[in-house]
C-alpha positions in Angstrom: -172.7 -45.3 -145.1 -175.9 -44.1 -144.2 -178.3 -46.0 -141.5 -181.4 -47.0 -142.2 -183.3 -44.6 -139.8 -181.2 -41.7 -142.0 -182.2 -43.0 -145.4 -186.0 -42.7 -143.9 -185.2 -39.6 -142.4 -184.1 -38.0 -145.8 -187.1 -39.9 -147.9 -189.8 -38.2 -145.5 -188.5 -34.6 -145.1 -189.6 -34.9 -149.2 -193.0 -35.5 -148.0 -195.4 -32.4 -149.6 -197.5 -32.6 -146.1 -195.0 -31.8 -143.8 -194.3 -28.1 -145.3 -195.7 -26.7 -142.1 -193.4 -28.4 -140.2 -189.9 -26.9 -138.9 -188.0 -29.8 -137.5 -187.5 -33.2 -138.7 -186.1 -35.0 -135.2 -185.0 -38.3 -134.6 -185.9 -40.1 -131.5 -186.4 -36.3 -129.9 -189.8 -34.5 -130.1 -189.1 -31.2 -128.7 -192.3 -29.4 -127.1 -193.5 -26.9 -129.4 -195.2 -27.1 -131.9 -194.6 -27.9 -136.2 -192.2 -30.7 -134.8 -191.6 -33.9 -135.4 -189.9 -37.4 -134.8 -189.1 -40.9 -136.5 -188.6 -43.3 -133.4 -187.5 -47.2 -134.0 -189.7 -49.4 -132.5 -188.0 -52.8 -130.9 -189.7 -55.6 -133.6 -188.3 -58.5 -135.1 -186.3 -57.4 -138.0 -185.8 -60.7 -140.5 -189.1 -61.2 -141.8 -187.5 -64.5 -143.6 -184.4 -66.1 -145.1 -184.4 -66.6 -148.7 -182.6 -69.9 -149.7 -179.2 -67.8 -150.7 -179.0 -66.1 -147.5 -180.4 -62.8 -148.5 -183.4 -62.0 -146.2 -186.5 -59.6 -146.5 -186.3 -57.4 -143.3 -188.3 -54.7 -141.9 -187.7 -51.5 -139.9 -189.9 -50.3 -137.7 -190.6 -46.7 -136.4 -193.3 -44.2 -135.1 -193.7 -40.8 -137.0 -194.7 -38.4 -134.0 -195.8 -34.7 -134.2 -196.6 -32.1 -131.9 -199.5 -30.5 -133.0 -201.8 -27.6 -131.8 -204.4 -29.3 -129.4 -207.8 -28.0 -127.9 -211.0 -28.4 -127.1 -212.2 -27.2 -130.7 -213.4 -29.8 -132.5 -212.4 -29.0 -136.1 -208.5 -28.8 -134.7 -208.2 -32.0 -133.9 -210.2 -33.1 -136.8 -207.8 -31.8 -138.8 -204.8 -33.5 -136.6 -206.3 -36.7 -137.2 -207.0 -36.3 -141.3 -203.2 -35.3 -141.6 -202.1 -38.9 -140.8 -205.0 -40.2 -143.0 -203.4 -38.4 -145.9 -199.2 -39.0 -144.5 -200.9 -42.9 -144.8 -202.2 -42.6 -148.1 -199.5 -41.0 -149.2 -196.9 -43.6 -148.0 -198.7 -46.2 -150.1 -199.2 -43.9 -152.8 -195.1 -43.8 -153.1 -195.1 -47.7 -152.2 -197.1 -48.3 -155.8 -194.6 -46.2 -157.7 -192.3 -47.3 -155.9 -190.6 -44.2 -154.9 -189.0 -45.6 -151.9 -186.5 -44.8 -149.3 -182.4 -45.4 -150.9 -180.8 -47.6 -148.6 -176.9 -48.3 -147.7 -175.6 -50.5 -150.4 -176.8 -54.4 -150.5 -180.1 -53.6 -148.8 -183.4 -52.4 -151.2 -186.5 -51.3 -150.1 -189.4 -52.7 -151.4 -192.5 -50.9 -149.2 -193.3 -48.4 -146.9 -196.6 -48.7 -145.4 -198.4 -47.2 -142.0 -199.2 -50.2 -139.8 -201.8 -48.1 -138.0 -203.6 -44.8 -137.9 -202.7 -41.9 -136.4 -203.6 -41.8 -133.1 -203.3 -38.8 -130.1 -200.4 -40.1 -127.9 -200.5 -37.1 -125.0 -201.4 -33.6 -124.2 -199.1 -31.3 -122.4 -199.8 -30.0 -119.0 -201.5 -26.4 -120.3 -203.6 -28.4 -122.9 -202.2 -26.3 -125.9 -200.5 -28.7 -127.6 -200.5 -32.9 -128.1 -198.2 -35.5 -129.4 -199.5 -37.8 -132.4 -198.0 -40.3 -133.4 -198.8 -43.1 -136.4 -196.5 -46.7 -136.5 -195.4 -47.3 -139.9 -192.3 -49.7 -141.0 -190.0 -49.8 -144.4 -189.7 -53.4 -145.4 -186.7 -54.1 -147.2 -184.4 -56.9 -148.8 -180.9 -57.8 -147.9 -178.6 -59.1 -149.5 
C-alpha cells in the first residue's frame, strides 16, 4: 500500500523543474546543494464529512530545497522564480487533473501551493540556503 507522503513523492520527482536536482528526500534535507525534501506539516486533515461517511481530506507538506545562496542578486532571483514556476506548475496539473495516485479508496482532487516560496535559512559559510514553499494535496476518502 503506498502512503500518501510516497504517492506525492513519486507524482513530484515527474516534475520537469526539478531536472537539476539529485535527491528527492523525505523529511531529510541533506546540506548540499540540488537537494530536496517533502515534509508533512501537523494540520487538520478532514476538511469535512460528507453525509455517507466519506470525507474530503487534505495533506499537508513543505517542498524544501537547498539551493546556491549569495550575495549576487540575480542568484537568488532566480531561487525565488523557481517556486513561482513549481506553483504554477502544481495548478497547471490541478486543471488537467494530472494528480498524485493514491492508496485505494482515497482520490485526489487538487494540489495547490498554499504560499510562495520563501528563504527558510542560510548555512553558516553563506554558500548555500534552504527554501522552502507550503503546498497540500486535497483528497477524498471513501
Amino acid at each position: 500500500m503506498t502512503t500518501t507522503i510516497e504517492a506525492i513523492r513519486n507524482y513530484l520527482a515527474n516534475c520537469p523543474l526539478l531536472a537539476d536536482f539529485s535527491r528527492l528526500c523525505v523529511d531529510y534535507l541533506p546540506s548540499d546543494t540540488k537537494t530536496y525534501s517533502i515534509e508533512e506539516i501537523p494540520a487538520q486533515a478532514k476538511i469535512r464529512t460528507y453525509v455517507d461517511g466519506s470525507s474530503e481530506r487534505q495533506f499537508v507538506f513543505v517542498f524544501a530545497a537547498r539551493m546556491f545562496y549569495s550575495e549576487e542578486v540575480r542568484n537568488n532571483i532566480e531561487n525565488s522564480g523557481f517556486y513561482e514556476k513549481f506553483a504554477e506548475w502544481l495548478d497547471e496539473q490541478s486543471e488537467i487533473g494530472n494528480l498524485p495516485v493514491l492508496a485505494d479508496g482515497k482520490t485526489a482532487s487538487k494540489i495547490e501551493a498554499m504560499s510562495g516560496g520563501y528563504l527558510f535559512g542560510i548555512s553558516g559559510d553563506l554558500t548555500n540556503a534552504r527554501y522552502q514553499i507550503q503546498c497540500r494535496l486535497i483528497y477524498d476518502q471513501e
